[in-house]
ZAMARGU-4260 file (C-alpha; in steps of 0.2 Angstrom, whole numbers, plus 5000, padded with zeros to 4 digits):
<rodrens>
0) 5000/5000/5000 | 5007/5016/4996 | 5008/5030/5011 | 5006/5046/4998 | 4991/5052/4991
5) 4991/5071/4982 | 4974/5083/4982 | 4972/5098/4974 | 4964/5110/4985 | 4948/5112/4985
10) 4944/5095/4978 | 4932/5081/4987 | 4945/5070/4998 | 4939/5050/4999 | 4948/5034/5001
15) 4940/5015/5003 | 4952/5001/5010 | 4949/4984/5009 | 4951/4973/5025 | 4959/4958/5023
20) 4958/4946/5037 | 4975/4935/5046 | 4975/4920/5054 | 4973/4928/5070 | 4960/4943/5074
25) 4945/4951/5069 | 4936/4942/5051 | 4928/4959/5050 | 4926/4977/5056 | 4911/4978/5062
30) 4914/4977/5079 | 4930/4990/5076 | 4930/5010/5079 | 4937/5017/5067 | 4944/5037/5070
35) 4954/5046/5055 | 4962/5063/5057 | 4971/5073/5046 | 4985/5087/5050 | 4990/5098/5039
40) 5006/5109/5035 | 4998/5123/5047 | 4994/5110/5061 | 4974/5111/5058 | 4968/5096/5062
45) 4953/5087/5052 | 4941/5075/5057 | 4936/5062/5043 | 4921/5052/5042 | 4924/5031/5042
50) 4911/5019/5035 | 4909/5003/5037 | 4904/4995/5023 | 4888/4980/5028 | 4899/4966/5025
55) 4915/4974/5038 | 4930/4969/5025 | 4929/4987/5018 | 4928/5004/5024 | 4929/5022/5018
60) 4938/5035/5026 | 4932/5053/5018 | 4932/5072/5022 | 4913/5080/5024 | 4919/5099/5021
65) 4929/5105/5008 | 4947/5105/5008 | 4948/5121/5000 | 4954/5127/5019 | 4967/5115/5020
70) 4985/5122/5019 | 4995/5119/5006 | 5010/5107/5006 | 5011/5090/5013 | 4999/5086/5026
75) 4999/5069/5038 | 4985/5057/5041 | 4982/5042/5051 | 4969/5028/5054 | 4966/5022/5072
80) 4959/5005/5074 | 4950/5000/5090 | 4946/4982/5088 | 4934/4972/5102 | 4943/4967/5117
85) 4951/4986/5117 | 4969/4981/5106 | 4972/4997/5097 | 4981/4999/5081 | 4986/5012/5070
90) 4992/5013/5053 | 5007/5020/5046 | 5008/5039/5042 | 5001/5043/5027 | 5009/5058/5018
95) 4995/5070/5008 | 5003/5083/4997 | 4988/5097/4996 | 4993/5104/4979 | 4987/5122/4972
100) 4975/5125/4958 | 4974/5133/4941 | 4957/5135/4937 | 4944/5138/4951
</rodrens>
């Protein structure tokens, strides 16, 4: 999985992961909170939306405003996963480059 994803300002931010289960741990998220923030260059901090899709093997992490407020150059977002029994895991940094824009 790549850790860097680039948006031009302005523009709708979505992602959707797929859930793949191991031998040990949950088969699916539906019992797991999922949080996402992202940081930007300025240090604002944005809450996304996670949903869970029916099934739990896949879930989509999105941004309900618009980014057009989001600072540009390289922002940083994580996923926190709180599965049953309390274990909590996050993922990795993920690098956003929030990119300027030509025609508005």
């Amino acid at each position: 999985m790549s850790n860097s994803v680039s948006i031009s300002q302005g523009n709708t931010f979505a992602c959707v992961f797929s859930w793949t289960p191991g031998a040990s741990g949950p088969v699916n998220l539906l019992a797991t909170t999922i949080t996402s923030t992202l940081e930007d260059r300025c240090g604002n901090s944005y809450a996304l939306t996670v949903v869970t899709a029916n099934d739990g093997l896949s879930f989509t992490v999105s941004y309900p405003g618009t980014t057009a407020d989001w600072s540009l150059g390289l922002a940083r977002w994580d996923i926190k996963f709180v599965f049953p029994g309390s274990t909590v895991s996050r993922t990795e940094i993920f690098r956003v480059s929030v990119l300027d824009v030509v025609t508005v």
